[in-house]
C-alpha positions as CSV (number, residue, x, y, z in Angstrom):
1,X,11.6,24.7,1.9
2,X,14.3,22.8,0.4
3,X,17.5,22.8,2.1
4,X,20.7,21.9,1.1
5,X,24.1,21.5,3.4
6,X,27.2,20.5,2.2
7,X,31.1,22.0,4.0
8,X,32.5,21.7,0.6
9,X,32.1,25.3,-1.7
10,X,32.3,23.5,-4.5
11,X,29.9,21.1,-4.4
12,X,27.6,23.8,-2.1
13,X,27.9,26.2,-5.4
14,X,27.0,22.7,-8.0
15,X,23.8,22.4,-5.6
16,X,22.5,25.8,-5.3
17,X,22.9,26.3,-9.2
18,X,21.1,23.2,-9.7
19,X,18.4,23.5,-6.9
20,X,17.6,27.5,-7.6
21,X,17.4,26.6,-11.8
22,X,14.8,24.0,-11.2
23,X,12.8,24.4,-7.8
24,X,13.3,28.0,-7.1
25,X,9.4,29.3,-8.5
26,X,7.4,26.5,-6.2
27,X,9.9,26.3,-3.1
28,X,12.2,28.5,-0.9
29,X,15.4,27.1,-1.6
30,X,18.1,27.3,1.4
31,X,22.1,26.0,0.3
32,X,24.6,26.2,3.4
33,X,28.3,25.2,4.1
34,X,27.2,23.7,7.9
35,X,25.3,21.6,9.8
36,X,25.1,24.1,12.2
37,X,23.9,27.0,9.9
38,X,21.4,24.4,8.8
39,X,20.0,23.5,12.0
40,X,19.5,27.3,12.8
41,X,17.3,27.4,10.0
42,X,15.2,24.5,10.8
43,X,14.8,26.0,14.3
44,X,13.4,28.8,12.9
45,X,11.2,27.2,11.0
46,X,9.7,24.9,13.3
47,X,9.1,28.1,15.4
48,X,7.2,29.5,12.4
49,X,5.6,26.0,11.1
50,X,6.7,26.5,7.5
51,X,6.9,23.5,5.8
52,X,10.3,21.9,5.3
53,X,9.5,19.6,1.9
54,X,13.2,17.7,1.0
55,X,16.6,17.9,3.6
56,X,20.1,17.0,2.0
57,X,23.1,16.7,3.9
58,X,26.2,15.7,2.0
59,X,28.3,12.8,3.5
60,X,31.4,14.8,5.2
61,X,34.4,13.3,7.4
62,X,32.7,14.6,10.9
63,X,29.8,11.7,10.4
64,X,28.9,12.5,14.0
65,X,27.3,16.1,12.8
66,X,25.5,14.7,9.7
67,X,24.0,12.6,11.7
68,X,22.7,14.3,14.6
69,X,21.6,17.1,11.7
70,X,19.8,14.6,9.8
71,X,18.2,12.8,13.2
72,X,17.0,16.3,14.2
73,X,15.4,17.0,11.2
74,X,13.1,13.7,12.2
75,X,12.2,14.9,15.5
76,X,11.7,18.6,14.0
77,X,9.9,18.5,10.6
78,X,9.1,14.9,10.9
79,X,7.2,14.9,7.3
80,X,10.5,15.9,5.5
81,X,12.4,14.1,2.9
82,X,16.0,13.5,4.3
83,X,18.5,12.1,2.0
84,X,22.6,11.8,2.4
85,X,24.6,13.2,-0.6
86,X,27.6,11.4,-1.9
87,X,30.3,12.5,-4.7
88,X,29.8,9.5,-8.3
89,X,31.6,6.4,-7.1
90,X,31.3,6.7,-3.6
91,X,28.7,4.3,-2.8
92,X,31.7,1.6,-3.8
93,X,33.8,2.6,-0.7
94,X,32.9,0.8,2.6
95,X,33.0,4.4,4.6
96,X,30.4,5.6,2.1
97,X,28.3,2.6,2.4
98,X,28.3,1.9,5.8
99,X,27.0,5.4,6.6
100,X,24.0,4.9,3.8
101,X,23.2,1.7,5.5
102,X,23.6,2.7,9.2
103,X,21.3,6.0,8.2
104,X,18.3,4.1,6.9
105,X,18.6,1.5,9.2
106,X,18.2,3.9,11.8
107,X,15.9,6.0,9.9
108,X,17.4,9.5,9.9
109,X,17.2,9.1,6.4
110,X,14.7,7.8,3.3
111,X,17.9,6.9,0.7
112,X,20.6,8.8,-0.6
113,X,21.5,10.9,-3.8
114,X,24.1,11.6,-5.9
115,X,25.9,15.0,-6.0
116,X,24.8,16.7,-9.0
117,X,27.5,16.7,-12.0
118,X,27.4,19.0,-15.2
119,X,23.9,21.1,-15.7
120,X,21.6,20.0,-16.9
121,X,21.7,16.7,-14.4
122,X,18.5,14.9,-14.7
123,X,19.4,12.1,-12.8
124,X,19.8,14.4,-9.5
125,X,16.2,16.0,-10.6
126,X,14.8,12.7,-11.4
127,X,15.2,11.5,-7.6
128,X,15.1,15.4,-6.2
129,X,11.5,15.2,-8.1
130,X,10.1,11.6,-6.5
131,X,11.3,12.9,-2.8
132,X,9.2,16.0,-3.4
133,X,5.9,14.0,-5.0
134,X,6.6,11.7,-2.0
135,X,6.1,14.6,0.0
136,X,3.3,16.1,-1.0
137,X,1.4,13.1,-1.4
138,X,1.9,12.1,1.9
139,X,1.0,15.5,3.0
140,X,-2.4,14.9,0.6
141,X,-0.7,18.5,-1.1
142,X,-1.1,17.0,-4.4
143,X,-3.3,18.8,-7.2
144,X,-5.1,15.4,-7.6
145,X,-5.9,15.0,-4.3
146,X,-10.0,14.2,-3.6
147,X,-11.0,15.9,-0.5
148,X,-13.8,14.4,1.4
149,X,-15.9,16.5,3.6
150,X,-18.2,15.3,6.4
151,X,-19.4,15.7,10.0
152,X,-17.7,13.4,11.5
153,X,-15.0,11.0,11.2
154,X,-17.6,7.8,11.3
155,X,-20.5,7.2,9.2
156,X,-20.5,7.2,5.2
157,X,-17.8,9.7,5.6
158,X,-15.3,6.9,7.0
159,X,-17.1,4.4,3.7
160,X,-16.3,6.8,1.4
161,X,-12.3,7.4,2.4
162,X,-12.2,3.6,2.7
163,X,-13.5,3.8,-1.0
164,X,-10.8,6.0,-2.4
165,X,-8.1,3.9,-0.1
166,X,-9.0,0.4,-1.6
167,X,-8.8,2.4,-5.2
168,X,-5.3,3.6,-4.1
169,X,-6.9,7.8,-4.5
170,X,-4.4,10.0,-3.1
171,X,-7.3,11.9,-0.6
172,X,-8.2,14.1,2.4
173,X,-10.6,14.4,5.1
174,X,-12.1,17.5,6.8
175,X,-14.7,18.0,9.0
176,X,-17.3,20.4,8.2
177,X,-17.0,22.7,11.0
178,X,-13.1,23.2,10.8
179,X,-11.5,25.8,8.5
180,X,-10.2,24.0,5.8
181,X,-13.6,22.1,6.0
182,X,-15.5,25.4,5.6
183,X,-13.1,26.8,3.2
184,X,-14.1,23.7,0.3
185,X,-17.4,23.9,1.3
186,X,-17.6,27.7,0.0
187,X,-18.5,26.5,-3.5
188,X,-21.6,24.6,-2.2
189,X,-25.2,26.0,-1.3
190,X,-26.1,26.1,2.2
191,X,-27.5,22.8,4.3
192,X,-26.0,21.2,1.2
193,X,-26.3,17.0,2.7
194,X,-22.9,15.5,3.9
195,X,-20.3,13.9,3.2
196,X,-19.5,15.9,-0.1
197,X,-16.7,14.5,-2.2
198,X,-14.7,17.3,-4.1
199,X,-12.8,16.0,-7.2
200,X,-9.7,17.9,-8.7
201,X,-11.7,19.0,-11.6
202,X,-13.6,20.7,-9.1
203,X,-16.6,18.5,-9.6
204,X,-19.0,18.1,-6.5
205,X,-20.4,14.9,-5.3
206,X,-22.7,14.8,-2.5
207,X,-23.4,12.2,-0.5
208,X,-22.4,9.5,-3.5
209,X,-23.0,6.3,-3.7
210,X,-19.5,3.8,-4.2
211,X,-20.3,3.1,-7.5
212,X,-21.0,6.9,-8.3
213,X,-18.1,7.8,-6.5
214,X,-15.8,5.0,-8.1
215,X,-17.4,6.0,-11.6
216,X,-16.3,9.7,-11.3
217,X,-12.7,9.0,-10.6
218,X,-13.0,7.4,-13.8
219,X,-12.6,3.8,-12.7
220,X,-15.0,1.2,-14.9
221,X,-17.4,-1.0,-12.7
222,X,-19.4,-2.6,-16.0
223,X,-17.2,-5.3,-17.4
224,X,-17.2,-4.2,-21.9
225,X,-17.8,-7.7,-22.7
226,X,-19.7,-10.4,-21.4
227,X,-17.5,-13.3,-23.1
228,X,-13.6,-13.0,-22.3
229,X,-10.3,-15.5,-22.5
230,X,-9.4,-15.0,-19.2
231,X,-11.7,-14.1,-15.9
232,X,-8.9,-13.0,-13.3
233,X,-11.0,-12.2,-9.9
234,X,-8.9,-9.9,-7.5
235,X,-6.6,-7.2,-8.3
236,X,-4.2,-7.8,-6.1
237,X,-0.4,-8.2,-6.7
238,X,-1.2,-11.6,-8.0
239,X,-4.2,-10.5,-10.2
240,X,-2.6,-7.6,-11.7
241,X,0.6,-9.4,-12.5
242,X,-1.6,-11.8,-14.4
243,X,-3.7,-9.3,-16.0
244,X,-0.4,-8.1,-17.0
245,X,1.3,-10.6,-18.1
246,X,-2.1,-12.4,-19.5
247,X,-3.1,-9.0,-21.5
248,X,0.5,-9.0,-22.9
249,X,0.4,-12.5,-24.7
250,X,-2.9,-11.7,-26.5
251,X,-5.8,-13.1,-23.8
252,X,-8.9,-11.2,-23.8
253,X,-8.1,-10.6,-20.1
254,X,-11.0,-9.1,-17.3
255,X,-9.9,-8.3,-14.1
256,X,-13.1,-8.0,-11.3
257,X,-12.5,-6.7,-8.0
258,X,-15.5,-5.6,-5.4
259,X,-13.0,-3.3,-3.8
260,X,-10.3,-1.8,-5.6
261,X,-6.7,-3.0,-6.0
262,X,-3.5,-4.2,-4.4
263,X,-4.9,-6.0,-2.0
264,X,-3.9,-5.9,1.5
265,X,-0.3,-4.6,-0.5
266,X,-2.1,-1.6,-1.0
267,X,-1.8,-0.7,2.7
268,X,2.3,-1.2,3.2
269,X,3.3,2.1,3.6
270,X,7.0,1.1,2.2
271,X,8.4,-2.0,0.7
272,X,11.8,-2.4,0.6
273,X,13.4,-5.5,-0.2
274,X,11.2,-5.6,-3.5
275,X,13.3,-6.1,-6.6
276,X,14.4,-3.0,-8.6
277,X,13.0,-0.3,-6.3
278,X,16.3,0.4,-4.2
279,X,14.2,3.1,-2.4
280,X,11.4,1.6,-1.5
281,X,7.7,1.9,-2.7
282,X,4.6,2.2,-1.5
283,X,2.2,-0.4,-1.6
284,X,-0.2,2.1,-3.2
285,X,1.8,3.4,-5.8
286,X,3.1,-0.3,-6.6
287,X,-0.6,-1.0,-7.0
288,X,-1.5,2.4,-9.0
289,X,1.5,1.1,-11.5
290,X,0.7,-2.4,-12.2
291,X,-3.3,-1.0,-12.6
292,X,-1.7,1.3,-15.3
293,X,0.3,-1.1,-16.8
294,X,-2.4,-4.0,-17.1
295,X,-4.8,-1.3,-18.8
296,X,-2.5,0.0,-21.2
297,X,-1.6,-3.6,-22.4
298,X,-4.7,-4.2,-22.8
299,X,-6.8,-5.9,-19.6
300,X,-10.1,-4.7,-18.6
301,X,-11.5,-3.8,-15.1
302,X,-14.7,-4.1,-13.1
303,X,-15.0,-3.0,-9.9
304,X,-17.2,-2.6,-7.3
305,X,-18.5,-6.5,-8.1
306,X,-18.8,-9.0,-6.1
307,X,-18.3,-12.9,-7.8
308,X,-21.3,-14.3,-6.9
309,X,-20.8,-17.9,-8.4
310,X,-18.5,-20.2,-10.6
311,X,-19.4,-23.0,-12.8
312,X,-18.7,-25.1,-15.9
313,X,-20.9,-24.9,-18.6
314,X,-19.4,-27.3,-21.6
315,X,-16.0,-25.5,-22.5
316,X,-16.7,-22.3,-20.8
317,X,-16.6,-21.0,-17.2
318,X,-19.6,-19.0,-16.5
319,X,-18.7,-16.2,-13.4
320,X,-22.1,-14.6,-12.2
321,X,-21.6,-10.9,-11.1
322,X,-23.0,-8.9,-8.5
323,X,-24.2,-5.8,-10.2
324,X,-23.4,-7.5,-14.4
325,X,-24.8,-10.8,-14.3
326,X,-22.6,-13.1,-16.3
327,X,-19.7,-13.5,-17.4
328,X,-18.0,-16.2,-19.4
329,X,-14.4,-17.3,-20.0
330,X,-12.2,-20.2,-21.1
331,X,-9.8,-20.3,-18.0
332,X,-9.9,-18.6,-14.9
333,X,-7.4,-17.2,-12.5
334,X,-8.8,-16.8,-9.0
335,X,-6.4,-14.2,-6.9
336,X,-9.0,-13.4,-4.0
337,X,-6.2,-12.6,-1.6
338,X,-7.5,-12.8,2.1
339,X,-9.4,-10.6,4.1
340,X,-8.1,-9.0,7.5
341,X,-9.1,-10.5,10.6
342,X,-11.6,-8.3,13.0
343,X,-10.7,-7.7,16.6
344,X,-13.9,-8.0,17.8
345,X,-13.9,-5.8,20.7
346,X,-17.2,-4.1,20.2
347,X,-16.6,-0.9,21.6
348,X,-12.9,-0.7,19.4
349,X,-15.3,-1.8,15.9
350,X,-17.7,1.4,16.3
351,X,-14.4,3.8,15.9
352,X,-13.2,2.4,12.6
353,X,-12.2,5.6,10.8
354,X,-12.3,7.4,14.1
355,X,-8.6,6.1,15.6
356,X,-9.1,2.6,14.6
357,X,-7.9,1.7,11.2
358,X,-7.6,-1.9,9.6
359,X,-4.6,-2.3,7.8
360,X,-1.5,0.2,6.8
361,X,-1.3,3.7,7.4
362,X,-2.9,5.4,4.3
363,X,-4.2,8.9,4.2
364,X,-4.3,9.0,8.1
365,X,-0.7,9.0,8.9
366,X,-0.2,13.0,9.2
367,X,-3.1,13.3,11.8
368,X,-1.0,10.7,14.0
369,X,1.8,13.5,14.1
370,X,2.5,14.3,18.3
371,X,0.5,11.5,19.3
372,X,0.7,8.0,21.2
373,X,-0.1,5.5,18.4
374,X,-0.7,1.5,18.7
375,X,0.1,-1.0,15.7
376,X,-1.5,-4.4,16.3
377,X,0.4,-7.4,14.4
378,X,3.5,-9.1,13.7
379,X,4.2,-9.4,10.3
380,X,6.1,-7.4,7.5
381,X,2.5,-5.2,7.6
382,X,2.8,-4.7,10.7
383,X,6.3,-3.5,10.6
384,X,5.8,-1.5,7.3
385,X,3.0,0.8,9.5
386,X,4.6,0.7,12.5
387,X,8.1,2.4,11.1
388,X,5.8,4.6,9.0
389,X,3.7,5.8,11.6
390,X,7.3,6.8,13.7
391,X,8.0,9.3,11.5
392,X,4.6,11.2,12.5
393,X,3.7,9.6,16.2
394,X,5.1,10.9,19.3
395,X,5.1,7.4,20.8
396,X,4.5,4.5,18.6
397,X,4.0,0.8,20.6
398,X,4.1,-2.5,18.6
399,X,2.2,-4.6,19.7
400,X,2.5,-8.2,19.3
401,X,1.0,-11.6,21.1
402,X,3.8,-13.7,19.6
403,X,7.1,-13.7,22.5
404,X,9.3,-12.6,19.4
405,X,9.3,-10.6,15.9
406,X,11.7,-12.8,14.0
407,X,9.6,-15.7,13.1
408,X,7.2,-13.4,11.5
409,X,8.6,-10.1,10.2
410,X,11.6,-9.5,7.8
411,X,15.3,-8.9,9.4
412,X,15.3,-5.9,7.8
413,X,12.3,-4.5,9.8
414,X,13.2,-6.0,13.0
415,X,16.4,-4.3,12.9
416,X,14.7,-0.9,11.8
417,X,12.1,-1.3,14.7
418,X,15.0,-1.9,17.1
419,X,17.1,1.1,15.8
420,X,14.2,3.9,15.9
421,X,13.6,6.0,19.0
422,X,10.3,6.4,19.5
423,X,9.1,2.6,18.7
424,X,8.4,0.4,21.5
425,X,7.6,-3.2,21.1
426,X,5.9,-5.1,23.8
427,X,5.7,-8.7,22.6
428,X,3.5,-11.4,24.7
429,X,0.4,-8.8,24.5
430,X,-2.9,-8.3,23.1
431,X,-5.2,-6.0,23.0
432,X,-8.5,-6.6,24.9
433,X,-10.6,-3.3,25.5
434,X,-11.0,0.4,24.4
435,X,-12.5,3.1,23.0
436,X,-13.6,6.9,23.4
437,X,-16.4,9.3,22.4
438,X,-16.5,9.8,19.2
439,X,-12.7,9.3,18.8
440,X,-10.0,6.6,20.2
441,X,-8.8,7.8,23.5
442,X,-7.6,4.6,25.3
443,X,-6.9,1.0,25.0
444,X,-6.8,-2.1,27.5
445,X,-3.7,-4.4,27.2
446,X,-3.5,-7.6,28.5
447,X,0.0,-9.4,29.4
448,X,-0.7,-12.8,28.0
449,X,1.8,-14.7,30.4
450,X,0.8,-12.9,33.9
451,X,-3.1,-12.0,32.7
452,X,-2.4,-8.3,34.0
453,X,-4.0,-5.6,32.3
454,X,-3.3,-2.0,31.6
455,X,-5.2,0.6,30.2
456,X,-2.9,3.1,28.1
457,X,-3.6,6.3,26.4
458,X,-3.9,6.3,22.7
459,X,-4.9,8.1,19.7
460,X,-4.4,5.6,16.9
461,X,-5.0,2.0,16.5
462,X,-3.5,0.3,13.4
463,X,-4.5,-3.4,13.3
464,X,-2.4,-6.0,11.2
465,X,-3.4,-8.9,12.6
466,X,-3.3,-11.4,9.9
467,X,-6.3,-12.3,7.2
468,X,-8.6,-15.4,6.3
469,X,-9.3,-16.2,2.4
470,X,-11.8,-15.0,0.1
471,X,-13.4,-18.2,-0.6
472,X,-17.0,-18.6,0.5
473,X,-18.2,-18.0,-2.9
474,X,-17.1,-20.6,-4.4
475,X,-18.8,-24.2,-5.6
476,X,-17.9,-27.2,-2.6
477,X,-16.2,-29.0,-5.6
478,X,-13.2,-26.7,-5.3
479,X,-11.3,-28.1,-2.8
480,X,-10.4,-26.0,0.6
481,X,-7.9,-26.7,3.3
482,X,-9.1,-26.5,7.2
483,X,-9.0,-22.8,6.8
484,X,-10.3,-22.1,3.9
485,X,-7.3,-21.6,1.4
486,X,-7.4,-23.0,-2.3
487,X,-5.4,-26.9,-2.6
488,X,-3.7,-26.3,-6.3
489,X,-1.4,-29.1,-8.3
490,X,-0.7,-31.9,-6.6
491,X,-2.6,-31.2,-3.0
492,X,-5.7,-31.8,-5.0
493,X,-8.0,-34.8,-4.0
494,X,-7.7,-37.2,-6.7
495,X,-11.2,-38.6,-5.6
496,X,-12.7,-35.5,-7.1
497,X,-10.5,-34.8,-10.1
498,X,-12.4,-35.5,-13.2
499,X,-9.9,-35.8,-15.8
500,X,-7.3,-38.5,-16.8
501,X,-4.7,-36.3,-16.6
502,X,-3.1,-34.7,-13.5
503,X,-3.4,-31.3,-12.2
504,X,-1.3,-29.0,-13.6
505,X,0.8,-26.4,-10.9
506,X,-1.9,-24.1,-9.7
507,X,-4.8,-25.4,-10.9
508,X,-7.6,-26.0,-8.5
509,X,-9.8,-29.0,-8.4
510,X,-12.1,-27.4,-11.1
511,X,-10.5,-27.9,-14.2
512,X,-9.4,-24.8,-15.9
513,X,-9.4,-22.6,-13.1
514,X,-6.4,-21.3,-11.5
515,X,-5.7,-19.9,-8.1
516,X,-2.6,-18.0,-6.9
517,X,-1.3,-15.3,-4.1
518,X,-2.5,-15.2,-0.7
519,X,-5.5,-17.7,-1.5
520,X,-3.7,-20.4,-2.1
521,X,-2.9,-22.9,0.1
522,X,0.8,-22.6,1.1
523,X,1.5,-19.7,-0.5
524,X,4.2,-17.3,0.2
525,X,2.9,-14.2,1.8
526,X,5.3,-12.1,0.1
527,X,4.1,-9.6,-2.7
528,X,7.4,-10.7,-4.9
529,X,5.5,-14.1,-4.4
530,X,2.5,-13.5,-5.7
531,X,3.4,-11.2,-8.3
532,X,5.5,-14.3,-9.6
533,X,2.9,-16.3,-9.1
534,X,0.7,-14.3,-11.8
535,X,3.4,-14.8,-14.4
536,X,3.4,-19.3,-14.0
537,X,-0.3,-18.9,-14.1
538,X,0.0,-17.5,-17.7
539,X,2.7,-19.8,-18.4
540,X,-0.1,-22.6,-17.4
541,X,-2.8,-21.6,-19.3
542,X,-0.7,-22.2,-22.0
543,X,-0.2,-25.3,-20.6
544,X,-3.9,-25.8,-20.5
545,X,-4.2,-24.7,-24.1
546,X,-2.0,-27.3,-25.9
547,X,-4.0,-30.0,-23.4
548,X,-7.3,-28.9,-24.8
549,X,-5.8,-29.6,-27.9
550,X,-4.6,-33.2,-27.7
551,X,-7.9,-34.1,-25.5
552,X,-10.7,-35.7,-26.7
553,X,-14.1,-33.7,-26.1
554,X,-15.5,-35.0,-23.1
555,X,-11.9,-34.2,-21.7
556,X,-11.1,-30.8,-22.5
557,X,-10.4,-28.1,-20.4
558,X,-10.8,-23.8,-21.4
559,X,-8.8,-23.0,-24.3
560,X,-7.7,-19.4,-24.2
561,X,-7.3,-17.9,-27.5
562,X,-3.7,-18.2,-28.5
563,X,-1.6,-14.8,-28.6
């Protein structure tokens, strides 16, 4: 269902015409002049369960009724679209604007839209369109969905969905013994072994390895050349921006992940206050992009591989592979992001994938819908899953050991988190006990000020609780911080520095190699950050070039290849 509702007949009649000419063969399409014809409608079909895909409620004098319409629709159909219409211009004038802002701030709506003009108008289809893809992804509806289908919610099941999340695979689960379980399983012979993996194509995977798995969605593991300019390792938001930005300026660029990519990005449900996407985006699709973009300029991928090693040899860096065995290149990005922190709580670790999920919401948000659901953190991750998980939870607790969110989490979120109805925030808690059989049924908080404990009810558990770097791999003469992180530029120990020169921005204490995003030591934790971050570090192997050219021999440093 899409339904429009907007008092004025003129601009009703403009979105019927437009809505009917263009959406009318895939969805039921509703146009009506009130807010209370409208909610009428969605009463009804709430009683019937029929999806409601994309809401629009044109901005009218009486405020009050848009937005109790548009708050209802949260409460009712809570995986709808729901945007506020406005008349060209409108979005100059403070009553306009205020409305917009007060609506996504309180989250009765995901952004607003222009009434349509003259027909065609494919600006109004181009953002009618991305609500509705939004949708069904989110709903796993899509035609490229992978459906994964096992006995239970643990197991290689749960390793296999955590495959196709790190990849950024729109996906499903099912058990074997439900209906929708049984219905994909038609196809297969009887006492067929589970999990089976179902690919769009309709091909059948059972019980796959991750590299088979990763191979048959058409992602490359085996790097194509064993000599390259530049070795990026991670494909976060920092390695694709430099595989991007790299690839562009003629480097012979490999990217190697052992997971998949956009980092711990890849698990922010929504972004906002990244430049140039005024609606928002995914972490997943941000990731899915830049992926796209690096290949098609030209960088290369291999996944699945772990970095074994790093080292010099003459005026190469040799990188030895997991699954590939070496690699060499003449300057080297490392972009190893940071991995998140375990709880620890035994009896919480044997649910992952069975109500306990590290990270952002993903493909589990939906099953969350009518329950009471726990986020664990209290940073900008945290945030992002927390106001996602709203929109399908019952009751969604925030929970946080710090006494307050601002220190740690973006205005923007704070004041979302405040404004939503169903979020609670307990700050000054952690979470100490838990569990359930087979599935997450209760959790044991602990009041960090008093000691009191409580046990709760709960469904979900969605931990954000911070991450520690990627850097055990690497050779002791790359210089660490207490924790871990990389000391680039001028942090690095001059007592193991073995050129005449200084360290250029960036570079590590190994000569030639590189190391930005999360992994670096003082970084900002911000994907803007490290995506900028990827672009200097191009800008520096230039840098590193034109040194290699005025050094003498025994003082060079990797030369990329000039673009």
């Amino acid at each position: 269902m899409i339904l429009a509702v907007d008092g004025d007949p003129s601009g009703l009649a403009d979105l019927e015409r437009e809505l009917l000419d263009r959406y009318a063969r895939h969805y039921r399409v509703l146009c009506v002049g009130s807010a209370e014809e409208a909610r009428r409608h969605l009463a009804e079909l709430r009683v019937a369960r029929a999806p409601v895909a994309l809401v629009l409620a044109a901005h009218t004098d009486d405020r009050t009724a848009c937005n109790e319409l548009l708050g209802e629709v949260r409460e009712a159909h809570p995986h709808a679209k729901r945007a506020l219409l406005i008349g060209w211009g409108d979005w100059g004038f403070r009553d306009a604007s205020d409305a917009i802002l007060e609506a996504i701030e309180h989250g009765r709506i995901d952004h607003y839209l222009v009434r349509p003009m003259a027909a065609p108008d494919e600006l109004f289809h181009q953002a009618v369109s991305t609500f509705l893809l939004e949708w069904a992804e989110e709903r796993r509806a899509v035609p490229y969905a992978i459906h994964v289908v096992g006995d239970s919610w643990t197991g290689r099941a749960s390793a296999l969905r955590t495959v196709l999340e790190q990849c950024a695979f729109p996906h499903a689960f099912s058990l074997a013994d439900s209906e929708e379980g049984r219905t994909l399983l038609e196809s297969t012979a009887a006492g067929t072994e589970l999990p089976v993996v179902i690919l769009p194509d309709g091909t059948t995977l059972v019980n796959p390895t991750d590299a088979e798995l990763t191979r048959a969605t058409g992602t490359s593991i085996e790097p194509e050349d064993t000599e390259t300019d530049l070795l990026i390792v991670g494909a976060g938001p920092a390695g694709l921006s430099a595989a991007v930005y790299g690839a562009s300026e003629g480097f012979r660029t490999l990217v190697v992940d052992a997971v998949g990519i956009g980092g711990q990005a890849r698990s922010s449900s929504m972004i906002r206050n990244y430049l140039g996407f005024p609606r928002g985006i995914s972490g997943a699709l941000l990731a899915r992009q830049a992926h796209e973009q690096a290949w098609i300029l030209g960088a290369r991928f291999a996944f699945m591989q772990h970095v074994t090693g790093l080292q010099r040899e003459g005026d190469r860096l040799v990188a030895t592979l997991s699954e590939s065995g070496r690699v060499s290149a003449r300057a080297a990005v490392l972009a190893t992001g940071a991995a998140y922190r375990r709880l620890g709580i035994p009896a919480l670790e044997a649910l992952g994938g069975a109500g306990v999920f590290y990270g952002g919401a993903g493909s589990d948000a939906h099953r969350m819908a009518g329950q009471e659901v726990y986020v664990l953190g209290g940073a900008n991750s945290a945030g992002q899953a927390a106001l996602h998980l709203a929109r399908h939870a019952r009751r969604l607790t925030l929970v946080a050991r710090a006494t307050s969110l601002e220190a740690g989490m973006s205005h923007y979120l704070v004041r979302q988190l405040a404004a939503t109805s169903n979020v609670d925030v307990r700050l000054g808690t952690e979470i100490v006990g838990g569990g359930g059989d087979g599935w997450l049924t209760h959790l044991v908080l602990r009041d960090r000020a008093s000691g009191a404990e409580e046990t709760v009810h709960a469904y979900g558990l969605f931990l954000a609780i911070g991450a520690n770097p990627h850097t055990d791999w690497l050779p002791p003469e790359i210089a660490r911080d207490d924790h871990g992180f990389l000391l680039t530029g001028a942090e690095v120990p001059r007592d193991g520095w073995p050129l005449e020169r200084e360290p250029f921005p960036l570079e590590t204490s190994m000569p030639g190699v590189l190391a930005i995003g999360d992994v670096r030591h003082g970084s900002v934790k911000r994907v803007a950050s490290a995506v900028g971050a990827g672009s200097i570090a191009i800008r520096i192997v230039h840098r590193l070039l034109d040194a290699n050219a005025a050094a003498t021999p025994s003082q060079a440093v990797p030369e990329p290849r000039s673009a």
